[in-house]
N, C-alpha and C positions, 0 to 999 in steps of 0.2 A: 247634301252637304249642309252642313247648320253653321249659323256664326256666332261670333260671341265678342261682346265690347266688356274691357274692363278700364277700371279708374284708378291707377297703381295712385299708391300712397310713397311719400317722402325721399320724391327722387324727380327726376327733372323732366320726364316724357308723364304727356298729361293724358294719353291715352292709349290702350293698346285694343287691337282688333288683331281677330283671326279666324280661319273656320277650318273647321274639323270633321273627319268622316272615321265612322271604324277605330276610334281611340289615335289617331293621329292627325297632328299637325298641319294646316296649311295655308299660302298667304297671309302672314304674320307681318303686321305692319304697327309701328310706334308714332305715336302725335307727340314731336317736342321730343327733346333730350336731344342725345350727341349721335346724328345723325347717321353715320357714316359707320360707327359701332353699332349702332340698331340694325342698319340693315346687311350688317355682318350675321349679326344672331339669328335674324331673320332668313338669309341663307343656309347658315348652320344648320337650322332646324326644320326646314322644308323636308314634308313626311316620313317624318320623324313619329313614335309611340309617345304620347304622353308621359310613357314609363321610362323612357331613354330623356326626355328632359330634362323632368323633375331630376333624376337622376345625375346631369351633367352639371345642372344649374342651381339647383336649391345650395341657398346659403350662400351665394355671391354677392359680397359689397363692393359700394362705391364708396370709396375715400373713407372718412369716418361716419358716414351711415350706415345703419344695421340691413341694411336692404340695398337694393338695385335694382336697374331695370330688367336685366337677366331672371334675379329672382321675384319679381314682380310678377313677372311672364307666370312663374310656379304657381302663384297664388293664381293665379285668373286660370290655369290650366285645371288645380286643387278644386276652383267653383264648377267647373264640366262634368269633373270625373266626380 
């Protein structure tokens, strides 16, 4: 299994970790932001394909930000695949 830390941009969670085997998701964990929605998504997406993600989440904001932590996650997924 390999892991991966990303540093999302312009949204409230100052970091995300995860690791990954075989193109899917696992133990996905956010530093900072709205805790309780994080470890929703975090549920939701437990081995999960990268493909079914990007897929659910690309293009999800927060309030008037062009981003989110959801689609935050896409990009740090985007940097693996």
């Amino acid at each position: 299994m390999m892991h991966h830390t990303y540093i999302p941009s312009g949204v409230c969670s100052k970091k995300i970790d995860f690791d990954y085997e075989d193109g899917k998701i696992y133990n996905l964990k956010y530093i900072g932001g709205c805790n309780g929605n994080l470890k929703a998504i975090a549920r939701l997406v437990e081995g999960l394909s990268f493909n079914e993600v990007v897929k659910r989440l690309e293009g999800n904001t927060c309030g008037i930000k062009n981003t989110s932590c959801a689609n935050e996650l896409v990009k740090a997924i985007k940097e693996v695949m």
